[in-house]
C-alpha positions in Angstrom: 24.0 -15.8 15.0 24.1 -18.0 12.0 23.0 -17.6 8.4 24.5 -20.4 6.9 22.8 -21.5 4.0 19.8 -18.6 4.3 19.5 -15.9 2.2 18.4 -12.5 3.6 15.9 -10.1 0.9 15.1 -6.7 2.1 12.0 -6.2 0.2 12.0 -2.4 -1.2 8.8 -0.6 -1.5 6.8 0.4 -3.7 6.4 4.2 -4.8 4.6 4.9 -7.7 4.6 8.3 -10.2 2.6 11.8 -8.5 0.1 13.9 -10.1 0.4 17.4 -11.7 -0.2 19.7 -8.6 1.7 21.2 -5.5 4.8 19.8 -4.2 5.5 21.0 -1.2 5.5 24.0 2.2 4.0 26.8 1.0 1.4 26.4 -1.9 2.0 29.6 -3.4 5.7 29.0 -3.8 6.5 28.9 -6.9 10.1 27.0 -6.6 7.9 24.2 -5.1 5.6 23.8 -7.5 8.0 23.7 -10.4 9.9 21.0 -8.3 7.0 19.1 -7.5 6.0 19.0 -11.7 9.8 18.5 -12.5 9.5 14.7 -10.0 6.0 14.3 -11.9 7.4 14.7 -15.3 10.4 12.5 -14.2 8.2 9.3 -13.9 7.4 8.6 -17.6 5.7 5.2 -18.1 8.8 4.4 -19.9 10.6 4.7 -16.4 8.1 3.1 -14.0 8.2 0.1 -16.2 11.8 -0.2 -15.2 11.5 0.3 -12.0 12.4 -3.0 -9.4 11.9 -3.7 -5.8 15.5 -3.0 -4.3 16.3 -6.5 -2.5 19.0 -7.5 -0.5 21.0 -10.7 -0.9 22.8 -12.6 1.9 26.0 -14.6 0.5 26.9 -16.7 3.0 29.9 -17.6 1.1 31.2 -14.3 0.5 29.7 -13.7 4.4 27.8 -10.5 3.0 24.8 -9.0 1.8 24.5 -8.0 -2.4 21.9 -6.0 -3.9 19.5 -8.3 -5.9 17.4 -6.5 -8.8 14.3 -8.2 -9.7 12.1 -7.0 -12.1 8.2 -6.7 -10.6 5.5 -9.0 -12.0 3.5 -8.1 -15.5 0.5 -6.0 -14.9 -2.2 -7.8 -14.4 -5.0 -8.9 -11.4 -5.2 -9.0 -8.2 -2.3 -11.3 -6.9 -3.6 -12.4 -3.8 -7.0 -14.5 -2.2 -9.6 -13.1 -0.8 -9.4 -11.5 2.3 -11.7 -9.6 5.3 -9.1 -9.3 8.3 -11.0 -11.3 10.0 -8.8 -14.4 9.9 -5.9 -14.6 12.9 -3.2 -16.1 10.6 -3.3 -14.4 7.0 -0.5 -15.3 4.8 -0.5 -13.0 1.8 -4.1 -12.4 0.9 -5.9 -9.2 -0.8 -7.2 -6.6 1.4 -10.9 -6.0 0.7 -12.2 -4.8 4.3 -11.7 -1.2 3.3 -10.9 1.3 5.5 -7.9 3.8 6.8 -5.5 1.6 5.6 -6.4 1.0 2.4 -6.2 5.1 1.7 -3.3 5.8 3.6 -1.0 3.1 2.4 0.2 3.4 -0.7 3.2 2.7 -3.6 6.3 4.4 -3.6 8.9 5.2 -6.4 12.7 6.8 -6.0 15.8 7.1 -8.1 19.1 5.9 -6.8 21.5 7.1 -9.3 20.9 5.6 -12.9 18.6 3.0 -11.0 14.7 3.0 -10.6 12.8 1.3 -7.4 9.7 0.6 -5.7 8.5 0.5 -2.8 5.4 0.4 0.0 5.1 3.6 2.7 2.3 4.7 4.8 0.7 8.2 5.9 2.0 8.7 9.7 0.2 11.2 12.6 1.6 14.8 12.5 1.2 17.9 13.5 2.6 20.0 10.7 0.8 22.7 8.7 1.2 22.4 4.8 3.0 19.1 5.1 2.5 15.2 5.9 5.0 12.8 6.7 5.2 9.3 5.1 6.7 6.5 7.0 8.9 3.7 5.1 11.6 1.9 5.1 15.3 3.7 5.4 16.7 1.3 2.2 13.5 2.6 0.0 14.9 6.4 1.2 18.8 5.9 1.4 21.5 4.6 -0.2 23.7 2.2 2.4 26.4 1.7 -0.3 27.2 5.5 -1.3 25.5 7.7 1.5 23.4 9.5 -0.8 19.6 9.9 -0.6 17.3 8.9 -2.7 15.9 11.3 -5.6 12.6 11.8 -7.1 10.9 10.2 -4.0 6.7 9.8 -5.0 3.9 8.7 -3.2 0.4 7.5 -4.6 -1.9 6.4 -1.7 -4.4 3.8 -2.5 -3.2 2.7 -5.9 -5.1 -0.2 -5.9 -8.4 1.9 -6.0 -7.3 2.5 -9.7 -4.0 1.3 -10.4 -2.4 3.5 -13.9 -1.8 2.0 -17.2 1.6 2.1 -18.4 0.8 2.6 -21.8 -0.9 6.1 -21.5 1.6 9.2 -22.5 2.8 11.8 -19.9 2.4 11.0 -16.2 -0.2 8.4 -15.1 -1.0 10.5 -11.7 -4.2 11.8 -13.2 -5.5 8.3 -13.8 -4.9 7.1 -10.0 -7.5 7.5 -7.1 -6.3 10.2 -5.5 -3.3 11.4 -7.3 0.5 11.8 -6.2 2.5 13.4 -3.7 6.3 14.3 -3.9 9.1 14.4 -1.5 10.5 17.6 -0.3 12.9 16.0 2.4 13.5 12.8 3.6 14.6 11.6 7.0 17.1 8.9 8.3 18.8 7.6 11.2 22.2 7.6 11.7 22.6 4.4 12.6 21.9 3.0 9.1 23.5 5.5 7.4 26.6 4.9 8.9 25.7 0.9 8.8 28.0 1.2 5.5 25.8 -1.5 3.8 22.6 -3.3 4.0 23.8 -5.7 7.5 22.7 -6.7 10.9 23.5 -2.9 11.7 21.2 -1.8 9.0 18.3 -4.2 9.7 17.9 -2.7 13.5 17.3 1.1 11.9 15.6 0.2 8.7 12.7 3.0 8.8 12.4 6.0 7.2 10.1 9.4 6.8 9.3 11.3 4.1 8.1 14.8 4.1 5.8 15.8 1.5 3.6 19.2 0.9 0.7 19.9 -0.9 -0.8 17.6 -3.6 -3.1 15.0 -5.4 -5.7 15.7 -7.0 -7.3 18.8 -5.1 -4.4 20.4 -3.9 -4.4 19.3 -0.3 -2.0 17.9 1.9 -2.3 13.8 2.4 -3.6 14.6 5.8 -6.5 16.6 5.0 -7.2 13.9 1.7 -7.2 10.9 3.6 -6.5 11.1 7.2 -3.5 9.1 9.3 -2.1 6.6 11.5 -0.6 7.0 14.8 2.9 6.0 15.4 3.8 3.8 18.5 7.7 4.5 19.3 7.7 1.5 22.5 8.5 -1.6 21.0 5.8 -4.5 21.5 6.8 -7.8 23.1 8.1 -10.7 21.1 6.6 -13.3 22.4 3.8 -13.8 20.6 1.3 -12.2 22.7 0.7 -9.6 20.5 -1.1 -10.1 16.7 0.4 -7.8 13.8 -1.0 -7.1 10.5 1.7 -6.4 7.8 0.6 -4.6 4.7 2.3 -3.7 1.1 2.3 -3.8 -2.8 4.4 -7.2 -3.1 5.5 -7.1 -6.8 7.2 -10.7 -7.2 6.0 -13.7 -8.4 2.3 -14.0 -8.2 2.2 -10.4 -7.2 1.5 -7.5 -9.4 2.5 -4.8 -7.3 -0.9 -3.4 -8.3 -3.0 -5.1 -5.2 -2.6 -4.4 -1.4 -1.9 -7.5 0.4 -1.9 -8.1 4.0 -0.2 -10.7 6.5 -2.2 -11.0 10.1 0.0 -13.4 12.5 1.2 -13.4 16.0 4.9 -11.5 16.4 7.7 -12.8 17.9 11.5 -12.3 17.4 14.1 -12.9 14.5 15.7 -16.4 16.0 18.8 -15.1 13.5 19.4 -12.1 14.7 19.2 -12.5 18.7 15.2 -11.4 18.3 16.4 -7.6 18.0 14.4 -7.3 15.1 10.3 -8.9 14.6 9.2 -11.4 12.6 5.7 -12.5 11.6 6.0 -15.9 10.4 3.9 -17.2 7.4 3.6 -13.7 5.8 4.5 -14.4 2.4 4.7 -10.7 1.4 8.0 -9.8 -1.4 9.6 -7.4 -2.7 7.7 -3.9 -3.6 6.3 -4.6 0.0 9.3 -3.0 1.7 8.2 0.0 3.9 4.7 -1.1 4.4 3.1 -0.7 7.7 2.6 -3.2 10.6 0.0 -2.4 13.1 -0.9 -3.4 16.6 -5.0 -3.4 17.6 -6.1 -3.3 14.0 -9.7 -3.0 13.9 -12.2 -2.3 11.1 -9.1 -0.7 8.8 -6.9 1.0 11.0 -3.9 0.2 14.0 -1.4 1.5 15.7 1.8 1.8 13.5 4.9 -0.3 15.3 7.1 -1.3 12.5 7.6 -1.4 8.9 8.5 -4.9 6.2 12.4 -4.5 6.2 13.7 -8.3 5.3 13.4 -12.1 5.1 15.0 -15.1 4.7 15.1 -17.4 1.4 13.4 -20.6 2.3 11.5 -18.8 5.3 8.1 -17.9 4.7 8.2 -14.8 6.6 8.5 -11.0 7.1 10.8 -9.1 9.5 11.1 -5.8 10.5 12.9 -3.4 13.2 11.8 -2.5 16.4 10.5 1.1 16.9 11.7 3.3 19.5 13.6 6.5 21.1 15.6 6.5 18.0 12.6 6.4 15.8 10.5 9.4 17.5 13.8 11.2 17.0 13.9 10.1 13.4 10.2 11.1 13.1 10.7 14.6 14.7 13.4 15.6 12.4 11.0 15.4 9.8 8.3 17.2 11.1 10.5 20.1 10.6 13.0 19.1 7.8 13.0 21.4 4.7 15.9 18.9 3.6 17.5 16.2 3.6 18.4 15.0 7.3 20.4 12.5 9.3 19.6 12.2 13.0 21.1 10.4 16.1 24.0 9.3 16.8 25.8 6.2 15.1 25.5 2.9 17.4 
């Protein structure tokens, strides 16, 4: 497989500071509340403002990929056109049909070391009391260079309802729609964490959960504030039968990271990478956008969740993302029973 001459991005997503409730299991424990206000407190204005999309870089020189930090676009308005879903090929427009989606998909920010990052994630179907899980992208919940997960994980669904000044004191989860949600355990597979880098390896296992307990603005789990999306773990066909629609909080270029955008586009394979992976073409979705959901039979706000934005290509308007499957329900079921961090499956 060639990549002469192309350079490969893995857009991180976006995750965005929490509000001052419940973090996580049991609402009356004590430890998990102080936990949950300790992430909260974390994400000072001061931070999020330096907080990047984490991208990926292929070199084709040096034959490997290199972490590319680039900071997010200004504050400002909507970064997109108009958009109803309506249309079969959307390239990168705002979402303004309403709907599950634009509840349950949200902005995400982590710690990875010293470093701040954003990122996209969505609210998945499960069956666990006191808890929802959050599907994403594994590079916006693990580190590929030092095997470490990511720290201070948040969640703010819908931030686009009523996106947080950065210029307020103390934490800006108050100010959002419906508040934030931390992470009490995050999920990976195996096969990326053992991928020892973000590579071909990496790209065919880039998705990741995140278990988080009781939040927001009422106290509630995510499930019970905004409902979910059911999870299909049998990949779709790639040849262009099917029609996708990619979502996110793109935060480069004419994007704010403060809008959620959509692509809608038939999906086929990733020519580059032997089609192991999908690609909508056209989607012109960048980095803060990594972990968003694709869907499959999206209709009036809502699909069936079959992949997340994991990478593209400079010079390719496009988005890719990894197939799900057997490896991904195992991924899935770890966390609806994690109370830590967890690697699951067996390296490929």
């Amino acid at each position: 497989m060639s990549r002469v001459g192309r350079v490969l991005t893995a857009l991180a997503l976006v995750l965005v500071a929490l509000p001052v409730l419940i973090g996580a299991g049991n609402g009356n424990d004590a430890a998990a509340r102080a936990e949950h206000q300790r992430i909260i407190d974390f994400w000072t204005p001061e931070r999020v403002a330096r907080a990047v999309p984490r991208d990926f870089i292929f070199d084709p020189g040096g034959g490997r990929y290199a972490p590319a930090h680039h900071r997010p676009g200004h504050p400002g308005g909507p970064g997109g056109g108009p958009g109803d879903g309506d249309s079969t090929v959307v390239t990168g427009d705002s979402w303004t049909g309403g709907g599950e989606v634009a509840d349950g998909t949200g902005k995400v920010l982590f710690a990875m070391g010293s470093s701040y990052f954003i990122c996209s994630a969505s609210v998945v179907d499960d069956t666990a009391n006191g808890r929802s899980i959050i599907l994403t992208a594994a590079h916006c919940v693990f580190d590929e260079s030092t095997g470490l997960f990511a720290t201070n994980w948040m969640f703010i669904p819908n931030y686009d309802a009523a996106p947080a000044q950065l210029t307020t004191n103390g934490s800006f989860c108050p100010q959002t729609e419906y508040g934030c949600w931390s992470a009490t355990a995050l999920t990976v597979h195996n096969g990326y964490a053992t991928a020892g880098g973000f590579n071909d390896q990496a790209v065919l296992y880039d998705w990741g959960f995140a278990v988080v307990g009781l939040g927001g603005h009422s106290g509630d789990t995510l499930v019970e504030t905004l409902g979910d999306f059911a999870a299909s773990f049998n990949p779709v066909p790639v040849d262009s039968s099917v029609t996708g629609h990619a979502f996110g909080y793109p935060a480069e270029k004419r994007y704010k990271g403060n809008d959620l955008i959509y692509c809608s586009n038939k999906i086929d394979g990733d020519p580059y990478n032997d089609d192991d992976t999908y690609r909508m073409n056209q989607c012109k979705l960048n980095g803060g956008s990594s972990g968003g959901p694709w869907f499959s039979g999206f209709v009036n706000g809502s699909g069936t969740l079959i992949s997340v934005n994991s990478y593209g290509y400079g010079g390719v308007t496009a988005m890719h993302g990894p197939f799900f499957n057997d490896d991904t329900a195992a991924t899935y079921n770890a966390a609806l029973t994690a109370t830590s961090n967890t690697k699951v499956g067996s390296a490929p």
